[in-house]
C-alpha positions as CSV (number, residue, x, y, z in Angstrom):
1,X,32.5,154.6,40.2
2,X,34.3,152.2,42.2
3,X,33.3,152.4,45.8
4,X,37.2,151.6,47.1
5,X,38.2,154.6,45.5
6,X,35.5,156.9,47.1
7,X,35.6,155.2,50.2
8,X,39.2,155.9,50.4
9,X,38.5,159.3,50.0
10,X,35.3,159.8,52.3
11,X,35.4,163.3,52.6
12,X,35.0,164.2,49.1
13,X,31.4,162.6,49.2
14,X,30.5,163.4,53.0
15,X,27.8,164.9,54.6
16,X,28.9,166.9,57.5
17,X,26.6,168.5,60.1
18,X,27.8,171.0,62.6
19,X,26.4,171.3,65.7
20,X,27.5,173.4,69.3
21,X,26.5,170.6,72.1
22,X,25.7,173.3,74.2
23,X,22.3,173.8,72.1
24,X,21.7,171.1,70.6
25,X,19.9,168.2,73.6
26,X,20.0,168.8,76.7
27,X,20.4,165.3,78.5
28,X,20.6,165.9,82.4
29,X,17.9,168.6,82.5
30,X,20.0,171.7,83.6
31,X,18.8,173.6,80.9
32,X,22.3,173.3,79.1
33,X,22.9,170.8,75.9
34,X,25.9,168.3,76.8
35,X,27.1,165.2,75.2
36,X,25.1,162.6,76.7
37,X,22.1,164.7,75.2
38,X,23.9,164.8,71.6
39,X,24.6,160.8,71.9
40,X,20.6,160.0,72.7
41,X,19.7,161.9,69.4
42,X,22.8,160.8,67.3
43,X,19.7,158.5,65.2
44,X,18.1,161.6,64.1
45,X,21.5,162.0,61.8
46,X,21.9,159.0,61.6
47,X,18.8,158.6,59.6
48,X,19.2,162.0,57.6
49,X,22.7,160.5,56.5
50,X,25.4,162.0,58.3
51,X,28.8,160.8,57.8
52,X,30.5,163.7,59.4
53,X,30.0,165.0,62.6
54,X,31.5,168.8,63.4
55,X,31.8,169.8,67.0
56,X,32.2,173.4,67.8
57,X,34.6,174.0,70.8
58,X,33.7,172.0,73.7
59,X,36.6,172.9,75.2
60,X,36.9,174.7,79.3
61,X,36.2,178.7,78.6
62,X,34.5,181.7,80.2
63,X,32.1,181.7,77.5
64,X,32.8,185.9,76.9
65,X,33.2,184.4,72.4
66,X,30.7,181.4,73.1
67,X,33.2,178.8,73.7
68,X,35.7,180.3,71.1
69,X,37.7,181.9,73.5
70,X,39.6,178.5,75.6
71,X,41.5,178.0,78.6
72,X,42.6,174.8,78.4
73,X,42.9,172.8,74.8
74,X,42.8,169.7,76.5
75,X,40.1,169.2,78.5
76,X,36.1,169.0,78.4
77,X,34.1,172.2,79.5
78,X,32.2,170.5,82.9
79,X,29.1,172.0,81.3
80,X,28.4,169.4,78.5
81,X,30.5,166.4,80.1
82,X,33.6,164.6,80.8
83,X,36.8,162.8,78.5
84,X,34.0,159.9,79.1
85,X,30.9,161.5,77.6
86,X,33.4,162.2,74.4
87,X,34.5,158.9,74.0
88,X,31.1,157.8,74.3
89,X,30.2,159.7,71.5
90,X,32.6,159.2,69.2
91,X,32.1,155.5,69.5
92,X,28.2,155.7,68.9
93,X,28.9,158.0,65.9
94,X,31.7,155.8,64.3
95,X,29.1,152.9,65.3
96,X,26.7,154.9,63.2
97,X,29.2,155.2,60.1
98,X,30.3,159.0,61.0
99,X,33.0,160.3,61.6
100,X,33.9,162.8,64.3
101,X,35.6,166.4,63.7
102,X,35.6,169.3,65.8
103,X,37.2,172.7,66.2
104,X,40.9,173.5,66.1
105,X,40.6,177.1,67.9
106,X,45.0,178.0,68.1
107,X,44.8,181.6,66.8
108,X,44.4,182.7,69.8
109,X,43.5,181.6,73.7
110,X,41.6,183.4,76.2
111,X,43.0,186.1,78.5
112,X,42.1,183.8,81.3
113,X,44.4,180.8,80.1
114,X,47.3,180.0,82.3
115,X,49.6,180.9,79.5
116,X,48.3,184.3,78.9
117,X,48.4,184.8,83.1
118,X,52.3,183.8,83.4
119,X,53.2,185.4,80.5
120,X,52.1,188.7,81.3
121,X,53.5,187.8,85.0
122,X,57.4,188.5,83.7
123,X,59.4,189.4,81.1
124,X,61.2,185.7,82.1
125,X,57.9,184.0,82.2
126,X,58.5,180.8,79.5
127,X,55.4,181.8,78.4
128,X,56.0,185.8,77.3
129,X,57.0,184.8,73.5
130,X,54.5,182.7,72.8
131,X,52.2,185.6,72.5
132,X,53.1,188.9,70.3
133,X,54.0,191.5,72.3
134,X,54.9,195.5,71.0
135,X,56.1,198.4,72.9
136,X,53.8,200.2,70.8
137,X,51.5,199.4,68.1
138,X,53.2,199.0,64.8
139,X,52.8,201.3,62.3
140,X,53.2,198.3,59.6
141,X,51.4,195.5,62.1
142,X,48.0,194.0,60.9
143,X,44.9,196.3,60.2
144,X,41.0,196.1,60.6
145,X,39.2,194.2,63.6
146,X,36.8,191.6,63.5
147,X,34.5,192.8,65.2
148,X,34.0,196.3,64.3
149,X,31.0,196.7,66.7
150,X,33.3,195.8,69.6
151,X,37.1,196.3,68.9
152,X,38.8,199.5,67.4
153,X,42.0,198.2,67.5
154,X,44.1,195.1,67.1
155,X,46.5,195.9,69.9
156,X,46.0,196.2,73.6
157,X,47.6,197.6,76.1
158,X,48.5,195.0,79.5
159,X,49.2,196.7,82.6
160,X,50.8,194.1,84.5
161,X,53.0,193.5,81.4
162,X,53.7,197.0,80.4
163,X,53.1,196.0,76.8
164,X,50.3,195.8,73.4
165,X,49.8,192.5,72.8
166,X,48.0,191.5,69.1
167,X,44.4,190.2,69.4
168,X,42.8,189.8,65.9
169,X,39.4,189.2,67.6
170,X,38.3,190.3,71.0
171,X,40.5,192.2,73.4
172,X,40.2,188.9,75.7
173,X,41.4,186.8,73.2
174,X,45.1,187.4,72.4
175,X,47.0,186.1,70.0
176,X,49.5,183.2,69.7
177,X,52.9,183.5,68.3
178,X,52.6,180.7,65.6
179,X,55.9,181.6,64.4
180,X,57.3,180.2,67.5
181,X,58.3,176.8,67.5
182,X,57.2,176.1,71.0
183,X,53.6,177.2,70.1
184,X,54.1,175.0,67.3
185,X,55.2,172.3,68.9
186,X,51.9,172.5,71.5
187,X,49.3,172.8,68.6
188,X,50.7,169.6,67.2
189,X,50.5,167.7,70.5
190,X,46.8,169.3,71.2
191,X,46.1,167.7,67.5
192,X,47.3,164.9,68.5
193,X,45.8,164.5,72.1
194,X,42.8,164.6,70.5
195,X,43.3,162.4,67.2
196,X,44.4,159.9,69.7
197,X,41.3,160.3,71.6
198,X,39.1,159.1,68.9
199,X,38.9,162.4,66.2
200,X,39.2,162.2,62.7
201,X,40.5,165.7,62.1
202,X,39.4,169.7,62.3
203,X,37.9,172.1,61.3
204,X,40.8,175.1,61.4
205,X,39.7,178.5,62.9
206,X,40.7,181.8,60.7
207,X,43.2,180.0,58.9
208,X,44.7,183.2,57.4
209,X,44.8,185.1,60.6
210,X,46.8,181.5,62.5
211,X,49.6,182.1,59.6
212,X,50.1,185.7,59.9
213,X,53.1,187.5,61.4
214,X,52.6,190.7,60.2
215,X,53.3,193.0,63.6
216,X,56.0,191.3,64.6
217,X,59.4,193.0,64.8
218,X,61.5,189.8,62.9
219,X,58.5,189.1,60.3
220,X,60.5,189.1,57.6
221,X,62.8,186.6,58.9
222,X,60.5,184.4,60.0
223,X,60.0,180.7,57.3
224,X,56.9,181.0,55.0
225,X,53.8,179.7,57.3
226,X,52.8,177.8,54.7
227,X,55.3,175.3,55.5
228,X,54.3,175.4,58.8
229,X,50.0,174.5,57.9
230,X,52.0,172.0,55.7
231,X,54.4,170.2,58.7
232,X,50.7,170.4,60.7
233,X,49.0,168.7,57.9
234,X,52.2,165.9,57.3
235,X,52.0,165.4,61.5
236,X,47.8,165.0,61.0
237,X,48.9,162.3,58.4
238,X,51.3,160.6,60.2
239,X,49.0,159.9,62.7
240,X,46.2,158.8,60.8
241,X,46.0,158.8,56.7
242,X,42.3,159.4,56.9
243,X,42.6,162.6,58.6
244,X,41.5,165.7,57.1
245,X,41.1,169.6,57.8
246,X,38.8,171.9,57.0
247,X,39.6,175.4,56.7
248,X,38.0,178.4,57.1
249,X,39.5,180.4,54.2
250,X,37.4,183.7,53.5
251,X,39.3,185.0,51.1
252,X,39.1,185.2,47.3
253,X,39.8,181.8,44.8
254,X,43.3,182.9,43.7
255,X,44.1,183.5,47.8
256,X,42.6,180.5,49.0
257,X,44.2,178.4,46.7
258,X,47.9,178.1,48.5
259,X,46.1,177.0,51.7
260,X,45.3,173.8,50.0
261,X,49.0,173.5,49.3
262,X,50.4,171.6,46.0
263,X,53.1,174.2,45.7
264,X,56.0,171.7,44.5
265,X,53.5,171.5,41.3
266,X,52.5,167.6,42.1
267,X,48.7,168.3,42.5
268,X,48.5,167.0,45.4
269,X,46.9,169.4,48.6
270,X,49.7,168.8,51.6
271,X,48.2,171.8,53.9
272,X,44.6,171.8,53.9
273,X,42.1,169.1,52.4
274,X,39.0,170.8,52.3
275,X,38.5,174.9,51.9
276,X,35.0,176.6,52.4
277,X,33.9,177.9,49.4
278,X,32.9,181.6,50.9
279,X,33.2,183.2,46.9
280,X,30.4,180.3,45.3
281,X,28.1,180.7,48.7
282,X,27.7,184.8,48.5
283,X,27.3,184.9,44.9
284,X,24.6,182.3,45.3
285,X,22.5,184.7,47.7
286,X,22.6,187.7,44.7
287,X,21.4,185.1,42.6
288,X,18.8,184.8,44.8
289,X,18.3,188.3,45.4
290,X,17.8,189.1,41.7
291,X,16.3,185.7,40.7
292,X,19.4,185.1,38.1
293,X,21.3,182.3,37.7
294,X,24.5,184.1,36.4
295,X,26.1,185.8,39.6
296,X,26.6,181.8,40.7
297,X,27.3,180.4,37.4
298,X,30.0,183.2,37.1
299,X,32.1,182.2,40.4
300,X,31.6,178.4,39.8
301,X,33.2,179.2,36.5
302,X,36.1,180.8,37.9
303,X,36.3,178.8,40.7
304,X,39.8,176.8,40.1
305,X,39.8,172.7,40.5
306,X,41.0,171.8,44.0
307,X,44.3,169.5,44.0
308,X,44.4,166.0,43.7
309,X,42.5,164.7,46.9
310,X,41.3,168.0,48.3
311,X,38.2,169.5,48.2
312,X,36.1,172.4,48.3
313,X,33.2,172.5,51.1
314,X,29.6,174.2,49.8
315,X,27.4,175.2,52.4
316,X,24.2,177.7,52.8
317,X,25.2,179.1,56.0
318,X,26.7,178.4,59.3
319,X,27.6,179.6,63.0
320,X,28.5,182.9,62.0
321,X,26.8,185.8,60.4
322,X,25.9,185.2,56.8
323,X,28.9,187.0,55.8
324,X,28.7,189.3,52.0
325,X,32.1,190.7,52.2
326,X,33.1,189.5,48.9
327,X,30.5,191.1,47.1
328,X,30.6,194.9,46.1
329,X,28.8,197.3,48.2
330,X,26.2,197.7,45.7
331,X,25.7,193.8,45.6
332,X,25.2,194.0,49.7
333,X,22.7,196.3,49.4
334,X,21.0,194.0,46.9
335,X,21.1,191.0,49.1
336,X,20.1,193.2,52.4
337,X,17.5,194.8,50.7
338,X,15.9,191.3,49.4
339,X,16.8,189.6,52.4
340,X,17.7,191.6,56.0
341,X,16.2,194.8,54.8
342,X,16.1,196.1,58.9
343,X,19.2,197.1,60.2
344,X,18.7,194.6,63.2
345,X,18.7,191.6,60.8
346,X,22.5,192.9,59.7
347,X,25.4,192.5,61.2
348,X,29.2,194.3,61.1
349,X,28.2,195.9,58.1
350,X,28.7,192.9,55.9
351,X,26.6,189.9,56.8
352,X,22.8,188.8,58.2
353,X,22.1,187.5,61.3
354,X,19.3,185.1,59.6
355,X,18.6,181.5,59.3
356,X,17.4,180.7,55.2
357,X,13.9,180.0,55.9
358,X,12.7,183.4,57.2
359,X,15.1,185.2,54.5
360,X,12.9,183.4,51.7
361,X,9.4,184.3,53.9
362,X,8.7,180.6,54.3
363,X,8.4,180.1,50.7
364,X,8.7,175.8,50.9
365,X,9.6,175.8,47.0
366,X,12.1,178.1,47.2
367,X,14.1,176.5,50.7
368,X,13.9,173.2,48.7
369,X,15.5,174.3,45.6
370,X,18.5,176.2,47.4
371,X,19.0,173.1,49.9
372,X,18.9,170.8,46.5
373,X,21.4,173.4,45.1
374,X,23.6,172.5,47.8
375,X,23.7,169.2,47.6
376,X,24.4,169.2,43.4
377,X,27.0,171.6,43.0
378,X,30.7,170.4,43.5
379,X,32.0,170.1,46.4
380,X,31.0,168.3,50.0
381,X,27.9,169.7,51.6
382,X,28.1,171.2,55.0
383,X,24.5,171.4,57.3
384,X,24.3,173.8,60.1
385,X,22.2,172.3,62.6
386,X,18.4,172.9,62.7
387,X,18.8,173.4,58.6
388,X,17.1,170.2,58.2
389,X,13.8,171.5,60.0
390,X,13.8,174.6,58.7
391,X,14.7,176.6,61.8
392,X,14.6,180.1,61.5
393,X,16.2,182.7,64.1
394,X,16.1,184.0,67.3
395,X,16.6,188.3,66.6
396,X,16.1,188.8,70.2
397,X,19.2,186.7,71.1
398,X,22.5,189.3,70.4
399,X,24.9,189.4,68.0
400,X,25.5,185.9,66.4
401,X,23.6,184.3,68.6
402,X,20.7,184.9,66.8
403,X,21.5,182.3,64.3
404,X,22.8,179.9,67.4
405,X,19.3,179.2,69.5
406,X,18.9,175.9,70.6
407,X,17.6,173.0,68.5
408,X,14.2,173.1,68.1
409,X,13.3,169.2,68.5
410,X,9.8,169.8,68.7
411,X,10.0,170.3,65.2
412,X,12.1,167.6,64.1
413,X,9.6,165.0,66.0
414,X,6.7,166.2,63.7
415,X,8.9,166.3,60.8
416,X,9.9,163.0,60.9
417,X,6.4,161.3,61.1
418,X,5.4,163.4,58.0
419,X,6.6,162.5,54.4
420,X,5.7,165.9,53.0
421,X,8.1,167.2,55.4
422,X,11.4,169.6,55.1
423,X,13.2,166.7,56.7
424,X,11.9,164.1,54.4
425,X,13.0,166.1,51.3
426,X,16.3,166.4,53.1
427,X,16.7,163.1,53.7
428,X,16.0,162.2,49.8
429,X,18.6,165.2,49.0
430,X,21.1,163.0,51.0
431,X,20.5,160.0,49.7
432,X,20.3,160.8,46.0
433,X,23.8,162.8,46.5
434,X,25.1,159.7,48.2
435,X,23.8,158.1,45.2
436,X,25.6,159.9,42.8
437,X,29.3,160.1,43.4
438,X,29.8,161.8,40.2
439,X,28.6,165.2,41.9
440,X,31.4,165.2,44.3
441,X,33.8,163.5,42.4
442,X,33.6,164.3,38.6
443,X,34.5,166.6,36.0
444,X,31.9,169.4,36.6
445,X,30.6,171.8,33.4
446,X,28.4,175.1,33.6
447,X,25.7,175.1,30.7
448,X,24.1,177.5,29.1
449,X,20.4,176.7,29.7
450,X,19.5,178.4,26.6
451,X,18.2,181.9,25.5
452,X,15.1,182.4,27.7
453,X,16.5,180.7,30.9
454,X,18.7,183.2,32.5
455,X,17.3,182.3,36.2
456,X,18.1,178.3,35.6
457,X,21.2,177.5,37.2
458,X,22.0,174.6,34.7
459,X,25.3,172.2,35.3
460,X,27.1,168.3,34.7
461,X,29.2,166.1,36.2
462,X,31.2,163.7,34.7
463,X,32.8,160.4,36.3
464,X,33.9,157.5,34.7
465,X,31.6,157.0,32.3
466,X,28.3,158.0,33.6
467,X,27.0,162.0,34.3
468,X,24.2,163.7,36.3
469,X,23.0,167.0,34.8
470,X,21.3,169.0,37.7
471,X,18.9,172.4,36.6
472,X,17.7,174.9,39.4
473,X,15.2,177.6,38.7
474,X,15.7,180.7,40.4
475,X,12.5,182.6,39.9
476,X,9.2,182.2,40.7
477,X,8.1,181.9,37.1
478,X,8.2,179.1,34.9
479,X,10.8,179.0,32.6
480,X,11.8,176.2,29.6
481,X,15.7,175.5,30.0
482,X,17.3,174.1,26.8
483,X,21.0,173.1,28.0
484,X,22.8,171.2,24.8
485,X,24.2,167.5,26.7
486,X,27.0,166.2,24.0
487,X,28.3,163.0,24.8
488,X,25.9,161.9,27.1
489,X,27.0,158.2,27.1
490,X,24.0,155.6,27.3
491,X,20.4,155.4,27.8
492,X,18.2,159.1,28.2
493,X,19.1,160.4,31.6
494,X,16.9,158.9,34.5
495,X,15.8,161.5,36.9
496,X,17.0,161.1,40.0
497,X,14.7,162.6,42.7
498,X,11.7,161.5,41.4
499,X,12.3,157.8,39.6
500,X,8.6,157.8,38.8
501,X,9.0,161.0,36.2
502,X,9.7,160.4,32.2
503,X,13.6,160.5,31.5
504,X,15.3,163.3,29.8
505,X,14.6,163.4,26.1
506,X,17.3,165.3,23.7
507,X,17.0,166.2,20.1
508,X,19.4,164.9,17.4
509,X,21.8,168.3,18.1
510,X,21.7,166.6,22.1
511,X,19.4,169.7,22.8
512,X,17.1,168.9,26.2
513,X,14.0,170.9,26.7
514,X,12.6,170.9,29.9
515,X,9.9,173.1,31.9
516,X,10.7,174.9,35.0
517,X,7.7,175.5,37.3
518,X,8.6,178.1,39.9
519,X,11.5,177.5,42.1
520,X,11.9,173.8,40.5
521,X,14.7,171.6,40.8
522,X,15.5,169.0,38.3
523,X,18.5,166.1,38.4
524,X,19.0,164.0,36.1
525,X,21.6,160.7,35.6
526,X,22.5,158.2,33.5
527,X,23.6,154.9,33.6
């Protein structure tokens, strides 16, 4: 493929890696991560292959939702640094080839921001519409919390304001009117603040939950908010073409496929550019749960073809619980059964509070074949921090915080002198996925990997002449996939993570046979 037209595009071939600076190095000593910590360890991506850097909020906040819940969009919490120590950052990273991103938290602020504080100061205060406000809770208004654990309603009652305001989340975090234009006009000018400072877009909180105005008494007269995540995405643009957004879309394909936009029928996303593929990642852990390929081979079946120029983002897991709320009930209990069987390892009823490592018992063959997994399928890959070491988590930490423990550098010191290592395999993963743009760029195809292979996960891409054919074996047995490869143009398919192995051989029907051991992984490529 022609390198101009991927590097054009950079996100559909990134590697992004998300990190919270307040765990992640610790630079002054205090005992708190900040960023001149996170700019003195930027090499250690730099050598794994970021291109992407994802900041969670490092924003001023009183730390009640772990930085989610913000008091001023524009400023720096004193914690990890100043505007200084951000610019610095940025500028090593872009030095380094990455790109910056970081969190674009607008559903809601916290109860301590100065908006929230006038507006509930007055029925006059300039402030009181940009938050939704009820005499009483609606009967029609939005339904079920968050946070089940913690909230039993949406609406809470203000004593100073003598009103329910909407919070989606926690009772100090209320919502923003997003319908409002004033609101709307902020959020652009916080997007832009921060473009201008050096970012190269976001990653948008709760996208569904930003555009909803269900609750409030004009809904119905109120423009389609898809117009509005589209004017947001135009103003993004307009400020820089290379921009992009990430949104946190939990919702099933058919639903998640309007927030990329392309509505006129052009094929081209105008709202968001990338979407989290939530469906794909939960169907992947009852494949692993039942050692069957299928459950994953079904979704990334259904799964529809992003728009010209967008993207779907894979991902194993990341800052949250491991949600499963796409999957039946009976599915859940499969995957809690096989991999958070105690009632402490769960969370909200629908997720696990676990890092992959532990949920696989250490098993070295099996991490390696999910993280190789990732890094085939279509899509960009997205890291959670400490995934490269194999961190596991912290139980004794509460809530989601089990899953957010600081970065365990100890670790990724050893790792990195050892070749055998989790880090070196990751590092191969990287580069053989930089290697072949087909994975992120071309046409992909489920195969059938024959009649005794129902735990391979077998698939191709196809770009512009050339295709890799990737095969991932679920079980811990070892199994003979037969995947038929038509049209293979030129020579027998090299394999691509270990150059040293015998290509793939096909019979005159173009039938490959190839042996599984346990948990093996396989790519292949030609050209």
């Amino acid at each position: 493929m022609k390198l101009t037209r991927t590097s054009d595009l950079w996100w559909k071939n990134a590697v992004v890696y998300c990190l919270d600076v307040e765990t992640f190095a610790d630079g002054d000593g205090d005992g708190c991560g900040d960023f001149r910590g996170l700019i003195q360890n930027i090499d250690h991506l730099d050598r794994l292959g970021v291109t992407c850097l994802w900041l969670m909020p490092f924003y001023p906040t009183p730390d009640r939702d772990d930085g989610y819940d913000i008091v001023d969009f524009y400023g720096v919490d004193p914690r990890l640094g100043t505007h200084g120590d951000l610019v610095e950052l940025i500028r090593t990273a872009n030095d380094r080839g990455m790109r910056v991103i970081a969190d674009l938290v607008v559903n809601h602020t916290s109860a301590q921001h100065p908006w929230f504080q006038d507006a509930r100061s007055s029925p006059d205060s300039p402030y009181r519409d940009w938050y939704v406000w009820q005499d009483e809770p609606p009967a029609d208004g939005p339904q079920g919390v968050v946070f089940p654990d913690q909230e039993t309603s949406v609406w809470q009652y203000d004593e100073q304001a003598g009103k329910y305001y909407l919070h989606r989340f926690y009772k100090h975090q209320p919502d923003l009117d997003v319908a409002n234009p004033e609101v709307r006009d902020e959020i652009a000018r916080i997007m832009g603040f921060w473009m201008q400072v050096g970012l190269s877009g976001f990653r948008v909180d709760a996208v569904p939950f930003l555009l909803e105005t269900a609750g409030q008494d004009d809904a119905g007269a109120l423009p389609d908010p898809h117009d509005y995540l589209a004017d947001l995405a135009a103003f993004l643009r307009r400020r820089n073409g290379e921009a992009v957004l990430l949104g946190e879309v939990n919702l099933p394909y058919p639903d998640t496929m309007p927030f990329f936009g392309a509505r006129d029928g052009g094929g081209t996303t105008d709202e968001l550019t990338m979407c989290f593929d939530f469906v794909g990642m939960q169907q992947m852990y009852l494949s692993l749960a039942r050692a069957d390929a299928e459950p994953l081979a079904n979704a990334l079946r259904q799964r529809p073809d992003p728009p010209e120029d967008g993207q779907w983002a894979t991902f194993v897991r990341n800052h949250d619980e491991l949600t499963l709320d796409k999957l039946t009930d009976a599915q859940r209990a499969e995957v809690f059964a096989a991999f958070g069987p105690d009632e402490d390892m769960q969370l909200y009823g629908r997720g696990l509070r676990r890092r992959l490592p532990s949920m696989l018992g250490g098993d070295e063959r099996r991490i390696r074949m999910v993280y190789s997994l990732l890094f085939s399928l279509p899509g960009t890959p997205v890291l959670y921090y400490g995934e490269e070491i194999g961190m596991v988590e912290d139980l004794s930490l509460p809530g989601r915080f089990a899953v957010r423990s600081d970065m365990d550098w100890a670790a990724a010191r050893e790792q990195t002198r050892d070749p055998g290592s989790l880090l070196s395999w990751m590092r191969l993963l990287v580069d053989s996925y930089r290697a072949c743009p087909e994975l992120a760029w071309g046409t992909y195809t489920v195969l059938d990997p024959g009649p005794e292979a129902r735990p391979v996960f077998a698939h191709r891409c196809d770009a512009d002449g050339t295709t890799v054919v990737a095969l991932h074996n679920f079980s811990d047995a070892e199994v003979r996939a037969e995947p038929v490869l038509t049209g293979l143009p030129g020579a027998e398919p090299a394999d691509v993570l270990d150059p040293a192995a015998k290509p793939l051989r096909l019979d005159d029907e173009g039938r490959a046979s190839v042996l599984l051991g346990p948990y093996a992984c396989r790519w292949f490529r030609t050209g």
